[in-house]
C-alpha positions as semicolon CSV with decimal commas, in nm:
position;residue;x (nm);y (nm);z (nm)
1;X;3,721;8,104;16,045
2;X;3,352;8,039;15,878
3;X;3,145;8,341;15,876
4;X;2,785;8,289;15,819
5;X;2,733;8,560;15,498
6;X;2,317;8,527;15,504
7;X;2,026;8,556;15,719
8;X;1,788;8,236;15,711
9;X;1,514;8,376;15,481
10;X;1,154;8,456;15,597
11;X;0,861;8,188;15,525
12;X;0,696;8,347;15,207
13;X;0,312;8,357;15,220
14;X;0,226;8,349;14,861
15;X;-0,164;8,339;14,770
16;X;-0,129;7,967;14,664
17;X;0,007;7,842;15,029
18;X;-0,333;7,702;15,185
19;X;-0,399;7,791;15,607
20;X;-0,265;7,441;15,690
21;X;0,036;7,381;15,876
22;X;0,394;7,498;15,800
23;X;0,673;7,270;15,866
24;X;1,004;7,397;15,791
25;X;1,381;7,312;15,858
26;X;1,673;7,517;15,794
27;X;2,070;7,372;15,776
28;X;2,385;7,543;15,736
29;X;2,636;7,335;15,591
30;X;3,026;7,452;15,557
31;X;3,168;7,470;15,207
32;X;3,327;7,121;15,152
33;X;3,281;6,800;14,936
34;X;3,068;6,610;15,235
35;X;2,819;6,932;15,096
36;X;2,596;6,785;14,850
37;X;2,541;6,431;15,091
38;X;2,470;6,676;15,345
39;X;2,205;6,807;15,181
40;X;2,032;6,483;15,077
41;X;2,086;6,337;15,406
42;X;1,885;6,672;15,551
43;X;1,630;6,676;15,313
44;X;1,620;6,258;15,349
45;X;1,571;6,289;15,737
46;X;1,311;6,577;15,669
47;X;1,106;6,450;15,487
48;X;1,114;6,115;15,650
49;X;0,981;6,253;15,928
50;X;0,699;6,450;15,805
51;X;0,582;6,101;15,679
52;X;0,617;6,281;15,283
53;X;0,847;6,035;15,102
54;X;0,620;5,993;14,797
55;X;0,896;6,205;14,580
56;X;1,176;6,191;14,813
57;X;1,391;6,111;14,487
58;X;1,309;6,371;14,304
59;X;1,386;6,573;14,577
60;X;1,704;6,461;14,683
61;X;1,815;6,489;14,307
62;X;1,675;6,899;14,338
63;X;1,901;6,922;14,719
64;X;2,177;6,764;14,542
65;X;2,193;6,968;14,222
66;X;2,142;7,311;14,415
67;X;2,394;7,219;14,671
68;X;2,642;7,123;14,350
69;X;2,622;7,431;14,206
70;X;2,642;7,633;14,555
71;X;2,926;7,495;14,595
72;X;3,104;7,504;14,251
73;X;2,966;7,884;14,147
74;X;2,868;8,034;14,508
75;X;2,974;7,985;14,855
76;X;3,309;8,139;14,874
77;X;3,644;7,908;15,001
78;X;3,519;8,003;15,382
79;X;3,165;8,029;15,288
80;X;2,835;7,857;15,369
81;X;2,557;7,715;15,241
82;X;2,198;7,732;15,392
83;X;1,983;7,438;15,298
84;X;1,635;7,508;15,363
85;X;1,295;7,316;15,340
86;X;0,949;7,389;15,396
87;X;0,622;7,243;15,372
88;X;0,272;7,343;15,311
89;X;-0,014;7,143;15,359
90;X;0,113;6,989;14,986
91;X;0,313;7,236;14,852
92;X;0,692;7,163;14,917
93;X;0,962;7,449;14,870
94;X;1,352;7,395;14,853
95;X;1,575;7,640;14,895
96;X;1,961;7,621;14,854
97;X;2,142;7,930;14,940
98;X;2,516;8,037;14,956
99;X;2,761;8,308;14,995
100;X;2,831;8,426;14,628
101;X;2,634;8,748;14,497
102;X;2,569;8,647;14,185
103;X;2,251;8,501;13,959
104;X;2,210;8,167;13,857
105;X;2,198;8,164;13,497
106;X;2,048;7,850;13,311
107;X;2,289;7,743;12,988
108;X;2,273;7,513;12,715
109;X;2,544;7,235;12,799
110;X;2,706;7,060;12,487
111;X;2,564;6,677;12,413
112;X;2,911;6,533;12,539
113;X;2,981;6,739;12,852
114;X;2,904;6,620;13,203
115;X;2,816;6,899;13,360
116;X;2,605;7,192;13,241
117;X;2,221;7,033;13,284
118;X;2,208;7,153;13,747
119;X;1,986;7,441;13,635
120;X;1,747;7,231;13,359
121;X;1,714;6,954;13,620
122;X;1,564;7,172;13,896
123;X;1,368;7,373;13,703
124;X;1,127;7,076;13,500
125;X;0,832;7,089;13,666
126;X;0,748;6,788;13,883
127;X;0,386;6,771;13,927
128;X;0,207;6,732;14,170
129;X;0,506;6,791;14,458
130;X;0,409;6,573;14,688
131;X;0,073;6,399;14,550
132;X;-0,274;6,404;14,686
133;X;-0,142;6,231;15,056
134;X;-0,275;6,424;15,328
């Protein structure tokens, strides 16, 4: 039986997050290899509808790699794993949580190994989110 092992987490309100409108979806997905498309498909359908596809990519690449490593280093066998997406005027913010209680850490993969780079992916900085569209 899946137990759900987090509460959603509250819409921040940071200084930089203008008065305009918040959009926001939440999805829990259960721990299993459909995971990662899951998440892309979410994040796809989100952002599709919002009418803010200028980095949808990039964004499904972010979804994809946070869902990975949910799934590989987090979310326990019976475990979930929240995606969650929210959007500010033109500030976007992507969350991927799971079940596991420990810290992300980033490393430094080896030049031959496929795997190892989740972290350094996510973390280069893609300016500007979601471009000057209003």
């Amino acid at each position: 039986m899946s137990r759900n092992p987090f509460k959603e987490p509250e819409t921040p309100e940071p200084d930089h997050i203008g008065s305009g409108s918040i959009e926001h979806r939440a999805m829990s997905l259960a721990r299993r290899e459909h995971t990662a498309p899951a998440a892309r498909g979410f994040i796809t359908e989100a952002l599709t509808q919002w009418q803010r596809t200028e980095r949808i990519d990039d964004i499904r690449l972010c979804a994809s790699e946070l869902a990975t490593n949910a799934l590989l280093h987090g979310a326990s066998e019976d475990g979930l794993v929240l995606v969650r997406i929210e959007l500010h005027d033109a500030l976007l913010r992507l969350e991927v949580h799971d079940s596991g209680d420990g810290t992300p850490t980033m490393r430094e993969p080896q030049a031959t190994a496929d795997d190892g780079r989740g972290l350094l992916l996510i973390s280069a900085e893609i300016t500007p989110a979601l471009g000057d569209v209003p």
